[in-house]
KEPA-576020 format. One record per residue (C-alpha): x, y, z. Coordinates in Angstrom, 3 decimals. Layout:
<u: X | v: Y | w: Z> .
...
***
This chain:
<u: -8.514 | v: -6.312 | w: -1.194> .
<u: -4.938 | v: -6.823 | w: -1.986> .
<u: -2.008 | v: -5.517 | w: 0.298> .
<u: -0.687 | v: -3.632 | w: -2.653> .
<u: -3.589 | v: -1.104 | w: -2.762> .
<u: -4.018 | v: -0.047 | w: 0.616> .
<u: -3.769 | v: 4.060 | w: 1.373> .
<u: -0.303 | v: 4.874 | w: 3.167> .
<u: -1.259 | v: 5.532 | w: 6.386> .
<u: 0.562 | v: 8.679 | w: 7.959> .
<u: -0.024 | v: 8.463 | w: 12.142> .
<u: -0.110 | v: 11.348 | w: 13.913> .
<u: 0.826 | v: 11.883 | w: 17.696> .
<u: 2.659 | v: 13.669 | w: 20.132> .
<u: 5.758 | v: 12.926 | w: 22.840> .
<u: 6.643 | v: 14.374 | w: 26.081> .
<u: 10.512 | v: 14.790 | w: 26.675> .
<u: 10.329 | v: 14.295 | w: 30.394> .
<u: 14.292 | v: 14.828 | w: 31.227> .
<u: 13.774 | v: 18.410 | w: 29.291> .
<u: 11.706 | v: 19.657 | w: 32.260> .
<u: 12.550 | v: 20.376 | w: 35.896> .
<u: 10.233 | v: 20.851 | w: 38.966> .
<u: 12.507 | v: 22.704 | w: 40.835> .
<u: 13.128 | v: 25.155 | w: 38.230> .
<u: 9.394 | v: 25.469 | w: 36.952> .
<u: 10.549 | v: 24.746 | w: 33.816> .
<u: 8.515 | v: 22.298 | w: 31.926> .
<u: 9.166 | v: 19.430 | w: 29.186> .
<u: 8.889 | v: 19.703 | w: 25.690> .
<u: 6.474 | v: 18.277 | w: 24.047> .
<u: 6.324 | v: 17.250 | w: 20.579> .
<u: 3.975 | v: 16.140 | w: 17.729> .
<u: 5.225 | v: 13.648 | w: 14.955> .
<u: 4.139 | v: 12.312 | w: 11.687> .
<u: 5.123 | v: 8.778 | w: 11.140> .
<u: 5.052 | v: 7.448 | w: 7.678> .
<u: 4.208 | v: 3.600 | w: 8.964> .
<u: 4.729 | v: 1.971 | w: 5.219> .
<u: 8.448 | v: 3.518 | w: 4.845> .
<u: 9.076 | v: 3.343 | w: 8.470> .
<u: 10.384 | v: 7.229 | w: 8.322> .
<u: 9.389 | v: 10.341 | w: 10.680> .
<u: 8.243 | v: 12.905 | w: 7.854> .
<u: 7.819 | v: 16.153 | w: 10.136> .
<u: 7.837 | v: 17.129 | w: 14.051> .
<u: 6.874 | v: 20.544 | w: 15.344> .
<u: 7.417 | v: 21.570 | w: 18.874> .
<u: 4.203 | v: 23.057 | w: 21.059> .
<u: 3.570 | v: 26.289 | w: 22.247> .
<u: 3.954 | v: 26.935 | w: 26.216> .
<u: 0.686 | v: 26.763 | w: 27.894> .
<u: -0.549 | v: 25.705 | w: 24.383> .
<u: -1.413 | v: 21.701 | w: 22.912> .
<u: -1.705 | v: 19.138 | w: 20.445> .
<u: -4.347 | v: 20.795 | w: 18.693> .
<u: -2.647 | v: 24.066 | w: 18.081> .
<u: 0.163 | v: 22.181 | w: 16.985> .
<u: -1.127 | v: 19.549 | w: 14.283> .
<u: -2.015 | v: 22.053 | w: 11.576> .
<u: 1.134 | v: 23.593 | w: 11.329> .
<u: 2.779 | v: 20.443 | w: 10.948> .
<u: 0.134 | v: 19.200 | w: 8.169> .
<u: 1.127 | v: 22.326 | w: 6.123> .
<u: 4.688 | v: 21.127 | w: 6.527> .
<u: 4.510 | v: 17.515 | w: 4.666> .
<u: 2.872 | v: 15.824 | w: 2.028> .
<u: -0.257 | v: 14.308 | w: 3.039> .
<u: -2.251 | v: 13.866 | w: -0.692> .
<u: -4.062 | v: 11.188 | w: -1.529> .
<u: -3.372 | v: 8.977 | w: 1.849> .
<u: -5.054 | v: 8.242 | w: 5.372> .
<u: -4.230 | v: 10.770 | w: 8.710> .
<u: -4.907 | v: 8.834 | w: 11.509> .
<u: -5.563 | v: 10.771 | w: 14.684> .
<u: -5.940 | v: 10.239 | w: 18.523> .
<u: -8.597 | v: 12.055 | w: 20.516> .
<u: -7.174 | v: 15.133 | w: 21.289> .
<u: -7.220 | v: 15.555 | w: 16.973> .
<u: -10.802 | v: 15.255 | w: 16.806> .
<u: -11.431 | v: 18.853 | w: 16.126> .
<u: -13.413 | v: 20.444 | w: 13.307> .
<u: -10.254 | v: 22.749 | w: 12.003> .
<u: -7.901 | v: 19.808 | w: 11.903> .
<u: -10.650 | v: 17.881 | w: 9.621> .
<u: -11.160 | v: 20.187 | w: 7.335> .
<u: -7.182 | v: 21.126 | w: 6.836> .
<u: -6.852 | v: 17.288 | w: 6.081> .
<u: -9.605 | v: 17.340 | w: 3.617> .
<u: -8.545 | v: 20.784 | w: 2.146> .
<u: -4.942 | v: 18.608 | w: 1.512> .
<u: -6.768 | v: 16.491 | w: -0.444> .
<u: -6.348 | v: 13.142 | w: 1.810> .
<u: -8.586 | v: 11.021 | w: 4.238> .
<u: -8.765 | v: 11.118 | w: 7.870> .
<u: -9.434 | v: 7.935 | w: 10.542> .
<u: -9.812 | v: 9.844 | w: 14.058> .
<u: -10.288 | v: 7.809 | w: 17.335> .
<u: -12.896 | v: 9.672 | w: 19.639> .
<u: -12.960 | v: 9.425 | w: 22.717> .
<u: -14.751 | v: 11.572 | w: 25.706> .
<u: -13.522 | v: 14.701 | w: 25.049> .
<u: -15.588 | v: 15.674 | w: 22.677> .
<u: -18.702 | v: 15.417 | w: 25.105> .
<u: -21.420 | v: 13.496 | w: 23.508> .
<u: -19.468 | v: 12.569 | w: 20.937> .
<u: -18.785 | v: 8.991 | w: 21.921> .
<u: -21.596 | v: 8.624 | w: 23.562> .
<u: -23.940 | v: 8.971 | w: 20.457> .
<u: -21.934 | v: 6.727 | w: 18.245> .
<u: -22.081 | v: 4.077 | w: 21.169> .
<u: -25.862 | v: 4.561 | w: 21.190> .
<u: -26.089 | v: 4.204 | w: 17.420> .
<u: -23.670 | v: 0.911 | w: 17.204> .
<u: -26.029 | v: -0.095 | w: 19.907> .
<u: -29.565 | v: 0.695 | w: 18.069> .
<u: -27.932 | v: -0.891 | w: 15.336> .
<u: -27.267 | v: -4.358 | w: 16.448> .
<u: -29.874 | v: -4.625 | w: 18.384> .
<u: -31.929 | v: -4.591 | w: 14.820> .
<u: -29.381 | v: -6.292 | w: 12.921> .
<u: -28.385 | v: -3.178 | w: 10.966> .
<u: -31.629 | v: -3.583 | w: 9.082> .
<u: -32.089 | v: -0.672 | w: 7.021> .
<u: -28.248 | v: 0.553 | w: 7.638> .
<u: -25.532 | v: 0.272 | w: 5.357> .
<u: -23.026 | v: -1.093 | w: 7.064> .
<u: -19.710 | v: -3.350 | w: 6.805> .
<u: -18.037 | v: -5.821 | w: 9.241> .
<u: -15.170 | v: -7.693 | w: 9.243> .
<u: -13.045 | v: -9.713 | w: 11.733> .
<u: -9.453 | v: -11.049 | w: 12.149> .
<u: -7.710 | v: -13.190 | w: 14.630> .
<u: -4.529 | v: -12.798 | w: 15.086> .
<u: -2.764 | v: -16.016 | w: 17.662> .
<u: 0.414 | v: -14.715 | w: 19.811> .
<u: 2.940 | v: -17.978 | w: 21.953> .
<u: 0.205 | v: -17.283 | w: 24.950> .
<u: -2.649 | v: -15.282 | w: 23.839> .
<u: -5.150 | v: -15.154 | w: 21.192> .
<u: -6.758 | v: -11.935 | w: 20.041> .
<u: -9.879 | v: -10.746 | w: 17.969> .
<u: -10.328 | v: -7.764 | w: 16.347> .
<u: -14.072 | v: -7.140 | w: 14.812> .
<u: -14.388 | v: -3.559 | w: 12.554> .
<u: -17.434 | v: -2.073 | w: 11.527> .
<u: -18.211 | v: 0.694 | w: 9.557> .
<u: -21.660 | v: 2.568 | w: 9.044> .
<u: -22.536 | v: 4.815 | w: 6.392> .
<u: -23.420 | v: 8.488 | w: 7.771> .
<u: -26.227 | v: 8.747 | w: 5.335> .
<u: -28.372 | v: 6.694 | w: 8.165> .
<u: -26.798 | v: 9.115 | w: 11.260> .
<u: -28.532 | v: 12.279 | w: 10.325> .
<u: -27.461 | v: 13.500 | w: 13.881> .
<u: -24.187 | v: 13.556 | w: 12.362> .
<u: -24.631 | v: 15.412 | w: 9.370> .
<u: -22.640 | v: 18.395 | w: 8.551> .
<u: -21.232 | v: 18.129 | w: 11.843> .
<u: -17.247 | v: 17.252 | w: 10.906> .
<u: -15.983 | v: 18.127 | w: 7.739> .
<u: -15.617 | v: 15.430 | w: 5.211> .
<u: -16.876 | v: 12.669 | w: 7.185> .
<u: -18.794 | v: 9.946 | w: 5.346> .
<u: -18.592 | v: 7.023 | w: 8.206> .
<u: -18.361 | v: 6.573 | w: 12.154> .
<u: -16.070 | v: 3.026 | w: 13.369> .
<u: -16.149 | v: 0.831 | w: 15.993> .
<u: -13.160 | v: -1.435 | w: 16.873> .
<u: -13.632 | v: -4.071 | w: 19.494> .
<u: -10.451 | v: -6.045 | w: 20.119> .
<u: -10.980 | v: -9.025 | w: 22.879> .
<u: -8.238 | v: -10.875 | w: 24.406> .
<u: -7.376 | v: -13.927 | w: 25.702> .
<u: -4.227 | v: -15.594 | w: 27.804> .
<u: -3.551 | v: -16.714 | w: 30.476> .
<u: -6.982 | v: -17.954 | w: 31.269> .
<u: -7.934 | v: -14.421 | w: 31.679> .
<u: -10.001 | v: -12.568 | w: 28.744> .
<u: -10.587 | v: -8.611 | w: 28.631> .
<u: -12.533 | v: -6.324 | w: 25.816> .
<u: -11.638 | v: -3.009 | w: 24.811> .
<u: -14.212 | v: -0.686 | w: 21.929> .
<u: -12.934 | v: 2.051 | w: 20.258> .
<u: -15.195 | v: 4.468 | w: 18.351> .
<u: -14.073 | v: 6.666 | w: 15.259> .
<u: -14.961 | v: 9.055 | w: 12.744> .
<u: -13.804 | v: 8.646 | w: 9.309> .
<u: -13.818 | v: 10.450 | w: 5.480> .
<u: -13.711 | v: 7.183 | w: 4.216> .
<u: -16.657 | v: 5.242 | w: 2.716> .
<u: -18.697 | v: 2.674 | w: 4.418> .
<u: -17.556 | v: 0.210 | w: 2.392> .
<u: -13.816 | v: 0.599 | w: 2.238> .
<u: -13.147 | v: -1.514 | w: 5.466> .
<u: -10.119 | v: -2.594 | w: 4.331> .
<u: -8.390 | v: 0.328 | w: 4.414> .
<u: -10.502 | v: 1.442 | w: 7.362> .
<u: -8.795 | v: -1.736 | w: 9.327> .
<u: -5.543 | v: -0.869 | w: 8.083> .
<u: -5.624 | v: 2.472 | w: 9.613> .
<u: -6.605 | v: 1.637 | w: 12.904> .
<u: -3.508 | v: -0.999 | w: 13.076> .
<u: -0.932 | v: 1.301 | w: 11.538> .
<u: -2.005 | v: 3.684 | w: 13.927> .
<u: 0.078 | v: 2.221 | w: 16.771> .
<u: 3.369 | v: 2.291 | w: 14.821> .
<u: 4.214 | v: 5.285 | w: 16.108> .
<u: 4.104 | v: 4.504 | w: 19.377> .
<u: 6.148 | v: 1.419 | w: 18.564> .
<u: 8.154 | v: 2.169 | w: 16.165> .
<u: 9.218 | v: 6.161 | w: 16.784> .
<u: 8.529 | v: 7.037 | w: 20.293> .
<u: 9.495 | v: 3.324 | w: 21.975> .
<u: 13.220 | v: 3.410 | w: 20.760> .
<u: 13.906 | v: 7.075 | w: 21.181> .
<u: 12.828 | v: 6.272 | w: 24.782> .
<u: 14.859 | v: 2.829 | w: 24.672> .
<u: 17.583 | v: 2.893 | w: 22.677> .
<u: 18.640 | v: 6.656 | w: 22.477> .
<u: 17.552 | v: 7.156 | w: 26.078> .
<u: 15.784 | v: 10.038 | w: 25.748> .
<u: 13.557 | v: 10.887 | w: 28.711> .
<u: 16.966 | v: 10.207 | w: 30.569> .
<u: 18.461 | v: 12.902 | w: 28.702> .
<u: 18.892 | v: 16.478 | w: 31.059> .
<u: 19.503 | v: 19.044 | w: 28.467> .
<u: 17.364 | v: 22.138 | w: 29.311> .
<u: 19.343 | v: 25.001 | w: 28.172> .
<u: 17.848 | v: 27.591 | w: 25.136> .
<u: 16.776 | v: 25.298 | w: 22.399> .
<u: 19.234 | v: 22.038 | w: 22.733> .
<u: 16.690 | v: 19.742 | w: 23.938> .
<u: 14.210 | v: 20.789 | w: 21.005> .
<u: 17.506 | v: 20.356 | w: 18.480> .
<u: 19.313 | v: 17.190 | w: 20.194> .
<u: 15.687 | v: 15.852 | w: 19.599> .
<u: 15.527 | v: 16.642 | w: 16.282> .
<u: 18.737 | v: 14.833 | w: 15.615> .
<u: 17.794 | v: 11.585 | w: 17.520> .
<u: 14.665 | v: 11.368 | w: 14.843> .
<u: 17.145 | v: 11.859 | w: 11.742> .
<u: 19.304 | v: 9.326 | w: 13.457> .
<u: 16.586 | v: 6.892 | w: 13.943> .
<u: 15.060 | v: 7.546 | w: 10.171> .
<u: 18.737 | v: 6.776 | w: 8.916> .
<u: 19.146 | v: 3.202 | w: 11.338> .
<u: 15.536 | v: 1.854 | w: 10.273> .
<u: 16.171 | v: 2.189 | w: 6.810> .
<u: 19.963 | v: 0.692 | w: 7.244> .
<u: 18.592 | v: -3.136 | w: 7.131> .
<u: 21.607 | v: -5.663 | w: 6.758> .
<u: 22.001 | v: -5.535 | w: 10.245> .
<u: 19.632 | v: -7.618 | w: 11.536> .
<u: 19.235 | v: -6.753 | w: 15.127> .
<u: 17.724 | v: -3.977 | w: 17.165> .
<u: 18.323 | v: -0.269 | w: 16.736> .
<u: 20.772 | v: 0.023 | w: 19.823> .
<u: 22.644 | v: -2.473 | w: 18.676> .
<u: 23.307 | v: -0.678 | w: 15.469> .
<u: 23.990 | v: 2.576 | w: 17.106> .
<u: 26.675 | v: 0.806 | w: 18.604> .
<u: 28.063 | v: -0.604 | w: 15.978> .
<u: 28.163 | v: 2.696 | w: 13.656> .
<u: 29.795 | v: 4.662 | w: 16.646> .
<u: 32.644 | v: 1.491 | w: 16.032> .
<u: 32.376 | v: 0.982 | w: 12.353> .
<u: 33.469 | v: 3.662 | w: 10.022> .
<u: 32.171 | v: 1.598 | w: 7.190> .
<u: 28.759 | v: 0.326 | w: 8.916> .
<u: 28.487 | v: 4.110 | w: 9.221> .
<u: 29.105 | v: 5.468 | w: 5.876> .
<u: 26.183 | v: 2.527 | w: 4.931> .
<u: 23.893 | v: 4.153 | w: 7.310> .
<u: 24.374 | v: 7.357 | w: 6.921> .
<u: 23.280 | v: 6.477 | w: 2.630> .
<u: 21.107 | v: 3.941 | w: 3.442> .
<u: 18.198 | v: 6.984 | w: 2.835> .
<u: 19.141 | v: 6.290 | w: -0.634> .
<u: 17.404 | v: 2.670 | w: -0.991> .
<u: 13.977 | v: 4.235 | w: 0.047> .
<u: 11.564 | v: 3.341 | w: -2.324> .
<u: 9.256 | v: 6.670 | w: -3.454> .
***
């Protein structure tokens, strides 16, 4: 499959502000949930939870704030719930879900079937596998999908909304004469056989860790930040995210985002590029 028709993948996760809460003061941080757009590189929505409330209350009103048609949601655990699914599916888009052990059995069962599986060769099971390699200066890592068709999981059936196929990533890795293995287990509305896209989604994933939460905690400082009074902390951290859309998209200067907030806050004219650079995205 060529690189040109892979889904956008639009990651979904949430953020603690940990300088917006105080011990002393019971008052505790905000936390946020984002939606990263990983092929522009652009935070499309963030909605603030609820006190004494979570991620899960907090995803579907930020799906009914953004555009999610025709691409691929990818989830953490704590998104793995039947009412999120079928919100995604009732927006017309496909869903890649990591699952982990909070939804009891959940993992367990998959593990079992990947398990039954192999053991007879996936005779019998459709099924599709694929694996990459991917060499760093000291370390060498290998990533090995699979996808089965829920057609052959019948203890699945009609149990999440929209899903056609459960996923297994196993990434192994080796430096420094040491090697460790990590599995992951998903569900997925995608087919069996689209793998491609399937792998895609479980890389783009992480560039919202990377990408959005990484410099807003590096380069605009922001658990450091001590604001704590009515709703600045929730609006200051609004603005870093505009501020950080606006400096990805700005790319003539080629180093990091810190160094380019700099250099706006002394360049009028570096400024007035990033502050249009939104206008170069392409739709």
């Amino acid at each position: 499959m060529s690189r040109w028709t892979f889904k956008k993948v639009i990651a979904i996760d949430g953020k603690a502000s940990r300088g917006s809460g105080c011990q002393t003061k019971k008052i505790k941080p905000i936390h946020t949930v984002a939606a990263w757009a990983s092929s522009h590189k652009i935070m499309l929505g963030q909605v603030k939870t609820e006190e004494k409330s979570n991620e899960i209350t907090a995803v579907p009103k930020l799906l009914e704030k953004i555009d999610i048609e025709g691409s691929i949601v990818t989830l953490d655990a704590m998104g793995c719930q039947t009412k999120i699914q079928q919100q995604i599916i009732n927006q017309h888009t496909d869903y890649v879900v990591n699952s982990k052990g909070n939804q009891g059995s959940l993992g367990k069962e998959i593990k079992a079937l990947f398990v039954h599986g192999g053991s007879f060769q996936y005779k019998k099971i459709y099924n599709r596998h694929k694996i990459e390699k991917v060499r760093g200066r000291s370390r060498m890592e290998t990533r090995k999908y699979s996808l089965i068709r829920l057609r052959d999981c019948p203890e699945f059936e009609h149990r999440w909304p929209g899903l056609r196929s459960i996923g297994r990533l196993i990434v192994k890795r080796t430096g420094n004469h040491k090697t460790t293995e990590s599995v992951r287990y998903f569900i997925t509305s995608l087919a069996y056989d689209d793998i491609d896209n399937f792998m895609h989604s479980a890389r783009k994933h992480w560039d919202i860790e990377i990408n959005l939460h990484w410099p807003l905690n590096v380069a605009f400082r922001e658990d450091a930040s001590r604001m704590r009074v009515g709703f600045s902390a929730e609006n200051i951290g609004l603005i870093r995210c505009i501020a950080l859309n606006l400096l990805k998209q700005e790319t003539t200067h080629k180093r990091g985002i810190e160094s380019r907030r700099k250099r706006a806050g002394w360049d009028r004219d570096y400024l007035w590029k990033v502050l249009t650079a939104d206008q170069t995205i392409i739709k």
